[in-house]
C-alpha positions in Angstrom: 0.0 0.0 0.0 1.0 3.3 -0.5 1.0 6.1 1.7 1.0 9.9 1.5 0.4 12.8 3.2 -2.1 15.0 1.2 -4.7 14.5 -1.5 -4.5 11.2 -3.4 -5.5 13.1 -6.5 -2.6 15.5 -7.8 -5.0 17.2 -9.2 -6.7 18.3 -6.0 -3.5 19.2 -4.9 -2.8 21.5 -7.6 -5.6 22.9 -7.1 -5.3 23.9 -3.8 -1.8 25.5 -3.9 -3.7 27.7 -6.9 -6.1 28.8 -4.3 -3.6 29.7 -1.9 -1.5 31.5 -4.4 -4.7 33.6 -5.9 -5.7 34.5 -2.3 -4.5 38.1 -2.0 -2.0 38.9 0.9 -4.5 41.0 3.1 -7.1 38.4 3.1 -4.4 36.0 4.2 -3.4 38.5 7.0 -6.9 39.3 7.8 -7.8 35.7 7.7 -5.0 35.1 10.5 -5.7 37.8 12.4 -9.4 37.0 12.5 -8.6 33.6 13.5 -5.9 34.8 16.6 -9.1 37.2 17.5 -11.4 34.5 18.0 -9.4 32.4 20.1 -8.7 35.0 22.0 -12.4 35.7 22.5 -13.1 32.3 22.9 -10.2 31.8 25.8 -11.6 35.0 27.4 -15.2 33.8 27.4 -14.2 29.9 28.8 -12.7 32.2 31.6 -15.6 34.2 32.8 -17.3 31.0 33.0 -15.2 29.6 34.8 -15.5 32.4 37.3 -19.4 32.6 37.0 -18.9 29.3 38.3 -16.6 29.3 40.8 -18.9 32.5 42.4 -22.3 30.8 42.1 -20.9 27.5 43.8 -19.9 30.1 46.4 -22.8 32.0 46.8 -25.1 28.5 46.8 -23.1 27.5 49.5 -23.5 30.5 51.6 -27.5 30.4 51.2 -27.7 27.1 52.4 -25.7 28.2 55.2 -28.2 30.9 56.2 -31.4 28.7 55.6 -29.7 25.9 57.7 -28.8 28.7 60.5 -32.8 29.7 59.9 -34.2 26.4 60.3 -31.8 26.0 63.9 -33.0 28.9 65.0 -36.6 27.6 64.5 -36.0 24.9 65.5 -35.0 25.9 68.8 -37.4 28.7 69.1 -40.4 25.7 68.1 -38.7 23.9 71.6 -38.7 26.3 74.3 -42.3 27.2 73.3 -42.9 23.4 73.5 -41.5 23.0 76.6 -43.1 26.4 77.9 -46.1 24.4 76.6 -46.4 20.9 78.1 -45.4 22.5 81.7 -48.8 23.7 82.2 -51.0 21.5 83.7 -53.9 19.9 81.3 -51.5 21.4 78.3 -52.6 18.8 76.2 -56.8 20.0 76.3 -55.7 23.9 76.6 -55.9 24.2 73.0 -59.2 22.5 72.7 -61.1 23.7 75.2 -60.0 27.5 74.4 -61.7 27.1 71.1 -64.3 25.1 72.2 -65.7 27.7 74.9 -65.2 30.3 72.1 -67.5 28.5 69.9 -69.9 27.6 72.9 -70.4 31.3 74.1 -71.0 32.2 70.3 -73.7 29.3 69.8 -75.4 31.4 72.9 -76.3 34.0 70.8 -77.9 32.2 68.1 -81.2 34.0 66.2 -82.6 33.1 63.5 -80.9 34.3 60.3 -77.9 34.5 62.0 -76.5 31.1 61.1 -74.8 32.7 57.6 -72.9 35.2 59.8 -71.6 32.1 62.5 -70.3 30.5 59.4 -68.6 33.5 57.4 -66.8 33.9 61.5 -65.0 30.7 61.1 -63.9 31.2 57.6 -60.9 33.2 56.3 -62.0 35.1 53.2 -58.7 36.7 52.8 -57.3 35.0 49.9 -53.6 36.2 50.6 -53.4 34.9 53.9 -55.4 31.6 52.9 -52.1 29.0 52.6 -54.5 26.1 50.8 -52.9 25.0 47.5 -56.2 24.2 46.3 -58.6 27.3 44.7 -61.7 27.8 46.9 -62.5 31.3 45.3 -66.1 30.1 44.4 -66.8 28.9 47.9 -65.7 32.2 49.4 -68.1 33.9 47.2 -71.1 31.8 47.6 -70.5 31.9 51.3 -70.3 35.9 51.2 -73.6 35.8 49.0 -74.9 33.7 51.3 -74.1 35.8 54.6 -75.6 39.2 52.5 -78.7 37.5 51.7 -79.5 34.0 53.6 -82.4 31.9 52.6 -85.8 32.0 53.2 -87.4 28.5 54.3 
């Protein structure tokens, strides 16, 4: 077998030492210096990257270092209330009976017509403050509609 190191056709070789003869000498210069700008460009721009990097690995780290420093902080605030908690005595019923005797002396002032109103009390029509995923803008409506104008039996 033989081997060479350019075109097997002599004719494509001829051909291409014609085309870099014809080429003028500031297109060749141009060409190269073109060439020399790009990789400079491209060198540059693998750089900045390469920092863009290095400073959002850095500034990742650092904001899991505050929410971790957050969720300690709640976490120990969430325990001393806890504790501050369960040392009453009955802690465990506090809670229930608090709303429960809330609800009781409401139901005492029940009248007719009124029922609309007891409901629209234990609802939260504020939709900002509302932290349910689900949409419940309807409900809230009908239930205001509901409280302007009850029904008649």
């Amino acid at each position: 077998f033989k081997e060479s190191n350019g075109p097997m056709d002599s004719y494509a070789a001829i051909s291409q030492v014609d085309r870099l003869q014809s080429e003028p000498e500031s297109i060749r210069k141009w060409r190269e210096e073109q060439k020399e700008r790009l990789e400079q460009l491209d060198a540059n721009s693998r750089k900045q990257e390469a920092e863009w990097k290095e400073k959002a690995i850095k500034e990742l780290e650092e904001w899991y270092a505050r929410q971790d420093e957050k969720l300690q902080k709640t976490k120990a605030s969430n325990r001393v209330a806890d504790e501050a908690f369960y040392k009453q005595p009955f802690a465990d019923v506090i809670g229930y009976v608090a709303a429960e005797e809330a609800f009781v002396n409401d139901a005492e002032d029940i009248f007719p017509g009124t029922e609309w109103e007891r409901v629209a009390q234990l609802c939260d029509f504020n939709p900002k403050s509302s932290k349910q995923a689900k949409d419940v803008s309807r409900m809230r409506s009908v239930l205001i509609s509901l409280k302007q104008a009850p029904l008649v039996r």
